[in-house]
C-alpha positions in Angstrom: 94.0 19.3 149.3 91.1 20.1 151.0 89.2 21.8 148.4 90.9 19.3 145.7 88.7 16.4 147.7 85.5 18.4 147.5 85.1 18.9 144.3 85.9 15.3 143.4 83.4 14.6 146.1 80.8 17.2 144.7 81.8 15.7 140.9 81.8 11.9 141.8 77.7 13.1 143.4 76.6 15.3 140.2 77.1 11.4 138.5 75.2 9.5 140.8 71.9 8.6 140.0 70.3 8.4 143.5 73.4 8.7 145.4 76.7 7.1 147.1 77.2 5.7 150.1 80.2 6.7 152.4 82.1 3.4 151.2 81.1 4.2 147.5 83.2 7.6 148.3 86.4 6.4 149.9 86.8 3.5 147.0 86.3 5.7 144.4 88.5 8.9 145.3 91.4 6.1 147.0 91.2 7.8 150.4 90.0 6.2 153.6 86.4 6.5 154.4 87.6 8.5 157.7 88.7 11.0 155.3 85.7 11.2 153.3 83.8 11.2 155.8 85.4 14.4 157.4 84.7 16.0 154.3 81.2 14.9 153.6 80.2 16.1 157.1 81.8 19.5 156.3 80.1 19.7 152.8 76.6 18.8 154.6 77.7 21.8 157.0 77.7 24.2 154.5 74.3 23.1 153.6 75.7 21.3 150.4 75.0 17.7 150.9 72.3 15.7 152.7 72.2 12.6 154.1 69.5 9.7 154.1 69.6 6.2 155.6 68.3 3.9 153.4 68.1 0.6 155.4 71.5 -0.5 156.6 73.2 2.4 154.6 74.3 6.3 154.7 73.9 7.8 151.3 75.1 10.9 150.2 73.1 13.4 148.0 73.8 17.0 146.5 71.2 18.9 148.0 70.8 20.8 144.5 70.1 17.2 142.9 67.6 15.9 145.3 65.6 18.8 145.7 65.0 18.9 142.1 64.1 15.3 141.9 61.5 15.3 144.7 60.5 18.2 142.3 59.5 16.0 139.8 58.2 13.7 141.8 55.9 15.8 144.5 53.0 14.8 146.4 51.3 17.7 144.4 52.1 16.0 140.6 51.3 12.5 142.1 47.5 13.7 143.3 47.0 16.0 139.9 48.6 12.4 138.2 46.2 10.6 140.3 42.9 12.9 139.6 43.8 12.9 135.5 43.2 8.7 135.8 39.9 9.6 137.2 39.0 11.6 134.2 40.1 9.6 131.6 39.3 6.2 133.0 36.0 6.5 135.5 34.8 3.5 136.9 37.6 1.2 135.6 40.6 3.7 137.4 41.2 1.7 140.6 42.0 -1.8 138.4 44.1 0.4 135.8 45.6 2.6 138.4 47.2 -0.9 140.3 48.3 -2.2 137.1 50.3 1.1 135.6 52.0 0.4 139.0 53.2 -2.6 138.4 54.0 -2.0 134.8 56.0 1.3 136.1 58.2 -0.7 139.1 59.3 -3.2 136.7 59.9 -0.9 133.5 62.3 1.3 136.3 63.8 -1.6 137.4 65.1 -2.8 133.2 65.6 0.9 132.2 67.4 1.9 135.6 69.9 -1.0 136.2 72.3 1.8 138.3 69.3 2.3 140.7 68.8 -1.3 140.7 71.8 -2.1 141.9 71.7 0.3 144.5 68.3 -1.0 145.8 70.0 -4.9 146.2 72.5 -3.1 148.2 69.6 -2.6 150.8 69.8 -5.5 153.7 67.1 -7.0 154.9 64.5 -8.9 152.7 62.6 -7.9 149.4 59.5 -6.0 151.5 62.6 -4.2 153.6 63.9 -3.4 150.7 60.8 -2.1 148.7 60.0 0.1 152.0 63.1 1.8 152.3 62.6 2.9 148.2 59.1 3.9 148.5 60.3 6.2 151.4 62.9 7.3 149.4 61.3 9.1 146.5 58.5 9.7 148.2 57.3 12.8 149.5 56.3 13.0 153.3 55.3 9.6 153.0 56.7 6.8 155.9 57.2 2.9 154.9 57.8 -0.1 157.0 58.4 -3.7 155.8 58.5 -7.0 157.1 58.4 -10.3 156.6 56.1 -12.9 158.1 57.9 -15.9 157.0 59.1 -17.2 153.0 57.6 -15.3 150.6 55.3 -13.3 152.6 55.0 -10.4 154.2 53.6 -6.6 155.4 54.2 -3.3 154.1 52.9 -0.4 156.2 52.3 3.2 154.8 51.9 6.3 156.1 51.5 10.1 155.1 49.6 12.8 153.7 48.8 12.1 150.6 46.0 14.2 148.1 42.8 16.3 149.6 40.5 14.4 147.7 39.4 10.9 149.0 39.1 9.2 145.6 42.1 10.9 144.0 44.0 9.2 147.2 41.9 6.3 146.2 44.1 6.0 143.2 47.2 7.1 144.6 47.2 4.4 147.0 46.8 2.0 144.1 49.3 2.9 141.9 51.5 2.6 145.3 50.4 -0.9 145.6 50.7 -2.5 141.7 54.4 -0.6 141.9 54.9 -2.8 145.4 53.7 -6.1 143.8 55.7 -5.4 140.3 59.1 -4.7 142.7 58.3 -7.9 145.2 57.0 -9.9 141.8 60.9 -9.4 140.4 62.4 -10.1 143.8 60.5 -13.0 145.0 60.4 -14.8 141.0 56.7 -15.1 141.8 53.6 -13.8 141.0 52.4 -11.9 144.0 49.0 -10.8 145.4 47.8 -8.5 148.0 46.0 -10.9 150.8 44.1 -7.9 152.8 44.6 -4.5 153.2 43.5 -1.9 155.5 43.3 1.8 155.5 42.5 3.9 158.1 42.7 7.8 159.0 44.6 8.6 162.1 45.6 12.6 162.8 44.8 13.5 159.5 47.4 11.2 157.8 46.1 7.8 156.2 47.8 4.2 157.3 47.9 1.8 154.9 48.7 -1.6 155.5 49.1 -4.6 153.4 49.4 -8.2 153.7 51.4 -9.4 150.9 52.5 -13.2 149.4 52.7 -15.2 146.7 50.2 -16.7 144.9 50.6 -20.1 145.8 50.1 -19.2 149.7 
């Protein structure tokens, strides 16, 4: 029984996208989600799963599948990412960097409905909800959002990000357009960044936006 509920549990994960929650779990192998649990904890004992909270939610992750996303997705392929803009674009990087972010947070969104849905599963509002993803797939990279009242809010970044100033320059940038495209298909309105600040503390940069609509 035991082992008959791990595999389904190990299966029902090698399917997921991002990940299940404990709920997803229980509903979809009919037990209760004290059962699943049980067995989730044991599978993350074994060094198996992992766990992340993701606002309001526990989700549930092979180990084997996440590592080898956050592959793909490293703070080390971000920078050289970053540092190839610089070559090919010069002076006009910045602007084209913000807007390849935007382009690249709503294309996800259309070609990764799954993802999607697990994102509006998120509580809070749309810059609680667009923290907890950047932190997500990010790589050592910490993300706080809140809102200020309708339509308008901050998004606060921090991390270790590339060696180079200007590469993290861009890196930053591309953060930002992928930040307005997400709140831009949440909010129904065209969005803009009202001030930002960056600053160096212990050898980690802060970021921190102010972010509302346009008609604000």
């Amino acid at each position: 029984m035991a082992r008959n509920i791990e595999k389904l549990i190990i299966d029902a994960l090698k399917k997921a996208v991002v990940g299940l929650t404990t709920t997803d779990l229980a509903n979809r192998l009919k037990v209760s989600r004290l059962t699943v649990m049980k067995y989730l904890e044991s599978l993350k004992g074994k060094g198996v799963l992992i766990d992340k909270q993701v606002g309001a939610y526990r989700l549930w992750m092979l180990k084997n599948n996440i590592e080898s996303k956050r592959r793909l997705i490293s703070r080390k392929l971000a920078c050289i990412l970053a540092s190839a803009f610089i070559d090919l674009y010069g002076d006009e990087t910045i602007k084209i960097a913000f807007e390849i972010g935007k382009k690249i947070a709503k294309k996800y969104i259309k070609e990764y409905p799954q993802d999607y849905d697990l994102i509006k599963r998120v509580e809070g509002d749309a810059f609680e909800k667009i923290a907890a993803i950047i932190e997500f797939i990010s790589e050592e990279l910490r993300v706080e959002g809140f809102s200020l009242g309708e339509n308008r809010g901050i998004i606060r970044l921090r991390g270790h990000l590339c060696e180079k100033e200007e590469v993290t320059n861009v890196l930053i940038e591309l953060i930002n357009g992928a930040i307005i495209g997400f709140l831009e298909h949440e909010l129904k309105s065209e969005s803009v960044i009202k001030s930002r600040k960056m600053t160096n503390r212990e050898d980690a940069i802060e970021v921190i936006l102010e972010i509302a609509t346009k008609n604000q």
